[in-house]
N, C-alpha and C positions, 0 to 999 in steps of 0.2 A: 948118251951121257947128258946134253943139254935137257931130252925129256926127264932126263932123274930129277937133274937139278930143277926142272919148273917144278914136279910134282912134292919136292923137298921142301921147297921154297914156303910153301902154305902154311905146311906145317911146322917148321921153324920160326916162324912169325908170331906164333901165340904161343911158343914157348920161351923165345925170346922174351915176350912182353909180361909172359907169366912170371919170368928169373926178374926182369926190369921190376916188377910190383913185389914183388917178396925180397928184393934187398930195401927195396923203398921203406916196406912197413913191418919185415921181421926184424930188422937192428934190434941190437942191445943197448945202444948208445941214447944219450938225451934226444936226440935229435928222432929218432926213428921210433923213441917211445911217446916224444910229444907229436908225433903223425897218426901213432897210431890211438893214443886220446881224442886227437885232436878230429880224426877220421870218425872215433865213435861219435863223439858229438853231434858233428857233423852230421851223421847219419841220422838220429836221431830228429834232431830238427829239422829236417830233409821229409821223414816220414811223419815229425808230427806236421811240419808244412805242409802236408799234401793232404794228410788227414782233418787240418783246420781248416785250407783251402776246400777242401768236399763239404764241409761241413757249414761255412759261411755259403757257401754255391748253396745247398738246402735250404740253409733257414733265408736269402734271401729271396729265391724264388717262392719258399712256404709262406715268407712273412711279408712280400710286397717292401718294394723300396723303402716309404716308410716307416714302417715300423723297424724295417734293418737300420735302417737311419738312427732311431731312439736307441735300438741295441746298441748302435758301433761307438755313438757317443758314450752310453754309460759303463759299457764296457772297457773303454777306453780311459773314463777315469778309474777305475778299478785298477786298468794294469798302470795305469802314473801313481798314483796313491798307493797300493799294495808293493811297488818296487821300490817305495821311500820310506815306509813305516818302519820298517825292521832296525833303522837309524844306522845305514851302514853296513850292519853287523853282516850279513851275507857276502858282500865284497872282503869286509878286513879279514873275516875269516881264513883265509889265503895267506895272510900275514900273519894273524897272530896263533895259528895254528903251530904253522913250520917254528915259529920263533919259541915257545913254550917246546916244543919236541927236543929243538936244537941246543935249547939249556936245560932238558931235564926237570922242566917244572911241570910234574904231571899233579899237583894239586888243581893248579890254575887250572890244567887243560882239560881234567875232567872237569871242573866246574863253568869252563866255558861250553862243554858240551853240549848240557843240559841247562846253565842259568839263561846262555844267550837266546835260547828256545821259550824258555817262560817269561822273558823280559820282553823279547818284541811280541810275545802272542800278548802277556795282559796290558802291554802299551798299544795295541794295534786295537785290542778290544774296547780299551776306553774312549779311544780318538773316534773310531767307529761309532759309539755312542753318542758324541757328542757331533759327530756329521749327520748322524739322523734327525739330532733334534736343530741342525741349520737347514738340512732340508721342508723341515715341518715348519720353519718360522720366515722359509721364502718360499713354501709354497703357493702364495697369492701370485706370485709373478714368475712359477717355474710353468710350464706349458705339462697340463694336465696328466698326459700319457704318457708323460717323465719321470713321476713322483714316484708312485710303486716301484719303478724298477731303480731309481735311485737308492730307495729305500733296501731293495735288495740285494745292490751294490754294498750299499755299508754291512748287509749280514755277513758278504763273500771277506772281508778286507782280513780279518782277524786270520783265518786261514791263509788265504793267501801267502799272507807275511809269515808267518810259521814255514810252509812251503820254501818258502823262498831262504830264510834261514838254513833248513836241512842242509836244500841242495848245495848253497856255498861250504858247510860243515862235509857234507860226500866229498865232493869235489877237492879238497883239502888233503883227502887220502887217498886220490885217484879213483874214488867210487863212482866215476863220474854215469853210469845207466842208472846208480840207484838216486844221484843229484838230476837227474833230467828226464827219465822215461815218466815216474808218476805224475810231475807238470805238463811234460809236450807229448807222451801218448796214453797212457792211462785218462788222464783230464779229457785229451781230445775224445776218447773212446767213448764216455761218459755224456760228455755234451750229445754225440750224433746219436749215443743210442735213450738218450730220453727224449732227446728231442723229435727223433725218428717215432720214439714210444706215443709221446703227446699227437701226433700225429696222423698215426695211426689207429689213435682213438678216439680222433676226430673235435679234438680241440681246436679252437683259434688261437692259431701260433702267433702271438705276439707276442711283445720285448718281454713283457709281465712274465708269460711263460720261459720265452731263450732266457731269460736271467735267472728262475728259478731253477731252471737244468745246469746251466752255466755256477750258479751258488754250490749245488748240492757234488756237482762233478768236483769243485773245489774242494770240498771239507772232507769229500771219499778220499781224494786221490792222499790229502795231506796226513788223514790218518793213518795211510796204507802204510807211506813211506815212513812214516814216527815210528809203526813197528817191526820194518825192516832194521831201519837206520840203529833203534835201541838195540836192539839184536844182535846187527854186527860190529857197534861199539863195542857192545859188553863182552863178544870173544877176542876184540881187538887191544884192549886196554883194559889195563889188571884193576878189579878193585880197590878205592884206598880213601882217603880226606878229598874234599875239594874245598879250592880256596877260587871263591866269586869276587873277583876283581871287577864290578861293574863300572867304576870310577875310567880306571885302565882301557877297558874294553873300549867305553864310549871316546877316549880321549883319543886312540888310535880311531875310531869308526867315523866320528860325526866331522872330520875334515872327508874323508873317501865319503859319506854319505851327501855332503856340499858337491862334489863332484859328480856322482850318481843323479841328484837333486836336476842340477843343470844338466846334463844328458841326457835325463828321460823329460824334461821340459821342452827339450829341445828337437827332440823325437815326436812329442806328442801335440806339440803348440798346435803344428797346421788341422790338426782334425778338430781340437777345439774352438779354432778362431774359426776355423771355416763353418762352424755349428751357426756362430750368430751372426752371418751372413749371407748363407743360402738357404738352399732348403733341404730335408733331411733327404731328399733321392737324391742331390748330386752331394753331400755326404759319403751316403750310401757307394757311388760311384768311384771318388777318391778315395776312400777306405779296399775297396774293390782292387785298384791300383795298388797301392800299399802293400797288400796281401798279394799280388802275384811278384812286387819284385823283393819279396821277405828273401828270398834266397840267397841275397847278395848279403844280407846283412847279417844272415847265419852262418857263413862263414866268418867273418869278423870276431860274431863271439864266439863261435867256437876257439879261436887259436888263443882270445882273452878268457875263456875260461880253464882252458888248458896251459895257459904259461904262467899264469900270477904269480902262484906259491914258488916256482921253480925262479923266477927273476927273485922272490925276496934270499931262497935259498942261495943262488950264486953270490948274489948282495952282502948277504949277511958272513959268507965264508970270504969274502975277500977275492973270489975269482974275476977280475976283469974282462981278462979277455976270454973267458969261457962265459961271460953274463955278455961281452959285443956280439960272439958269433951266436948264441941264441936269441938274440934280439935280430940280427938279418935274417935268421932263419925263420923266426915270427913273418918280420916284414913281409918277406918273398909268397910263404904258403897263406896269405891271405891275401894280397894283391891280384896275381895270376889267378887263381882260381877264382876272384870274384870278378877281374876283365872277363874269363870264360863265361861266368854265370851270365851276368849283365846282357852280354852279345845272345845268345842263346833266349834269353825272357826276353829280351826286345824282339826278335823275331819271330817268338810264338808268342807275343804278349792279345794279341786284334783275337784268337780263337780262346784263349785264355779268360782273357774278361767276357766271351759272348759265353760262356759256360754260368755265370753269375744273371744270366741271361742279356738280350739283345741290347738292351738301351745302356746296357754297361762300355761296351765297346765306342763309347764317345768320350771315354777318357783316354783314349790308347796313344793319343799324342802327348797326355801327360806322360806315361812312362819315360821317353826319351829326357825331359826336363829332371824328373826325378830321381833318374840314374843317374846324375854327373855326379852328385853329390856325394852317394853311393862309392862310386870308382873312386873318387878324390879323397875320399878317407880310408881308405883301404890302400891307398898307396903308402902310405905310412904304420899300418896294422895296429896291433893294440897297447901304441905309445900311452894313451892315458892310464893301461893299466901298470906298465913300467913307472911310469911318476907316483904312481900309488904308492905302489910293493915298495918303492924307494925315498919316499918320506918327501916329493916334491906334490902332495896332494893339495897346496894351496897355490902353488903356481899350476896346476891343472883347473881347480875348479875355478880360479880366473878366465882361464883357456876358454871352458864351458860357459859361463858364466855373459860373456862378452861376444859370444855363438848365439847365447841365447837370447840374450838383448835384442840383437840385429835380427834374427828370425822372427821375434815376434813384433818388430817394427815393421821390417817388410812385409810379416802378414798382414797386418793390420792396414797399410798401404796399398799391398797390391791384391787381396782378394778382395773387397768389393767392386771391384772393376775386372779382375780377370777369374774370380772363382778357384774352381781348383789346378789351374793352370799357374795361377798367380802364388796358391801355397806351394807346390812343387817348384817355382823358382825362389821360392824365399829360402825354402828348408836346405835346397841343392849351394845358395851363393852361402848360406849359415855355416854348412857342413863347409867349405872350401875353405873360408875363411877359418873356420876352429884346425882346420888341419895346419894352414900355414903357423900357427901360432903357436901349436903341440910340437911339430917341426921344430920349430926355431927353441922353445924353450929345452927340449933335449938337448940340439946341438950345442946352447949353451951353456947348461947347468950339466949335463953329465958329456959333450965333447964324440953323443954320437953322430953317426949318419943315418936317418932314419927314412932313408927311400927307397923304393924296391928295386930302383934304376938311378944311375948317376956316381958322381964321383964317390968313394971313400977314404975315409984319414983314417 
């Protein structure tokens, strides 16, 4: 009998575990639908991470620290600028989607479909133009093997932001592979295999180059998705008038894009202060960093890109307490899984960066500094998107705003004496402090509890 039971034993253990994961993520319920969103995404980003990570590993060993250094910089404004140009409109999307369904104004909403897509592309393309010609009127004082790929930065911007439009418009209707695979695996697939191509054809892989891969993987991947997305709008929603509410749009957009503004400032400060203070291999090196502990931070957005529309939905029906228990339920499945992630990169982070090659792995004590930061907002989840969906978008982008201040005062203070040690403790005290103050203004203004651990009222 005791031999049955050991021999039982094995096998009951992953069946167990199998029943435990399929009540987890086949529910019918909100909760088990936004896991199992929330797991796609996840997933996603996971795969495009790993695929960007290979990918950064290449061109920095092809491209020599340097020149990875010119790319990460201009790249880097690429993805600050492409994620602000669209004025919003990718985030409110989430709002004024549900809100147009929920009253039956399918003028507006076809015409938000399609107007909100032509608005940020030909506003993205003008701004684009007129960054080209700032580029050419400070190129006396920009550092040479900068210019070009600046230049080619502003070609990528206009797409970009189209891009970025779509995927908040998918994501609105739950389409969230066809709002995220063209950006984080189709894009990535793109870049490794022209870059691969260039390389194999015996090019000099520099920035000039990875930004012309990096541009054209852009503009493919945004048209792919344009005629998905057309596609299955058009069997989704009937024919009829559309009424462009551009006024509207922006008035709901450009407070959430004040918020977006300071969050991706705030994200992006330390690569750029650290640009005019070091030299572009230990750039190169910080960026390196960055990019192995992205993991923690894709959790995050995954459960904010998966909850927005559904907090304006419970909001807007009046349901209280079905808008409290999904808002813990946010909290929780982004905290725990990113304490797992964090512990996890920190332990493999030293073979990690030696992959980006050897002289990488002298940042590896930065990782512990940059993680606190990481965990410490993740213990709260994606309160800034609840202030959004909920109309406290200017008590947020204060939030952000006052984050982003002190980040780029500390940068400015403590990296030319500590490098990139010194931006990793600015962006980690930045991020603690904008948590405490997302915190407090929830508990305030909407009376929640918004931590993954500790009392609730």
């Amino acid at each position: 009998m005791a031999a049955m039971d050991a021999d039982s034993a094995p096998a009951s253990a992953p069946a167990g575990l199998k029943a435990r994961l399929r009540a987890l993520f086949s529910g019918s319920g909100e909760a088990s639908l936004t896991r199992r969103l929330a797991g796609t995404i996840f997933l996603i980003r996971v795969v495009s991470a790993a695929m960007a990570y290979f990918s950064q590993i290449l061109l920095a060993r092809w491209m020599g620290s340097g020149d990875y250094g010119i790319y990460v910089y201009v790249w880097t404004w690429v993805l600050l600028l492409g994620s602000m140009l669209d004025f919003g409109i990718a985030a409110s999307a989430q709002k004024i989607i549900p809100e147009y369904r929920a009253s039956g104004d399918h003028a507006r909403l076809r015409g938000f479909l399609s107007g909100s897509r032509w608005m940020t592309g030909l506003a993205s393309g003008a701004i684009a133009l007129l960054l080209a010609g700032l580029v050419k009127l400070l190129s006396p004082w920009i550092d040479a093997d900068t210019i070009v790929p600046l230049y080619i930065g502003c070609l990528t911007l206009p797409a970009f932001v189209v891009a970025n439009t779509q995927d908040g418009i998918a994501r609105s209707h739950d389409w969230m592979r066809l709002g995220l695979m063209p950006q984080f695996i189709v894009r990535q697939t793109l870049i490794i295999g022209f870059t691969a191509g260039a390389f194999a054809l015996g090019l000099q892989l520099g920035a000039v180059v990875a930004m012309g891969a990096s541009a054209a993987a852009v503009w493919i991947a945004m048209i792919g998705q344009m005629i998905v997305l057309n596609r299955r709008l058009g069997s989704h929603i009937e024919a009829g008038p559309k009424a462009h509410d551009y006024r509207g749009w922006l008035k709901v957009s450009l407070p959430i894009l004040l918020v977006e503004s300071f969050y991706l400032l705030l994200s992006y400060t330390d690569v750029l202060v650290l640009q005019q203070f070091v030299s572009s291999e230990e750039v190169g090196v910080y960026f390196a960093v960055v990019k192995t502990l992205a993991l923690v931070s894709f959790i995050h957005y995954a459960m904010s890109a998966t909850t927005a529309h559904r907090f304006t939905e419970y909001h807007t029906s009046g349901d209280k307490e079905r808008l409290a228990a999904y808002v813990m339920h946010s909290i929780k499945w982004t905290f725990w899984p990113s304490l797992a992630a964090t512990l996890v990169l920190l332990a493999l982070g030293k073979p990690l960066l030696w992959l980006f090659g050897p002289q990488f792995t002298s940042g590896y004590d930065i990782m512990f500094i940059a993680a606190i930061g990481l965990v410490v907002r993740a213990a709260i989840g994606p309160m800034e998107r609840l202030l959004n969906m909920l109309g406290h978008q200017n008590a947020c982008a204060l939030a952000y705003a006052s984050a982003f201040v002190l980040n780029l005062i500390l940068c400015l203070l403590l990296i030319p004496h500590f490098g990139g040690h010194g931006a990793a403790a600015a962006t980690s005290i930045a991020l603690t402090f904008e948590t405490v103050l997302l915190f407090w203004i929830v508990r305030q203004r909407l009376g929640l509890h918004v931590l993954a651990f500790g009392k609730r009222n």
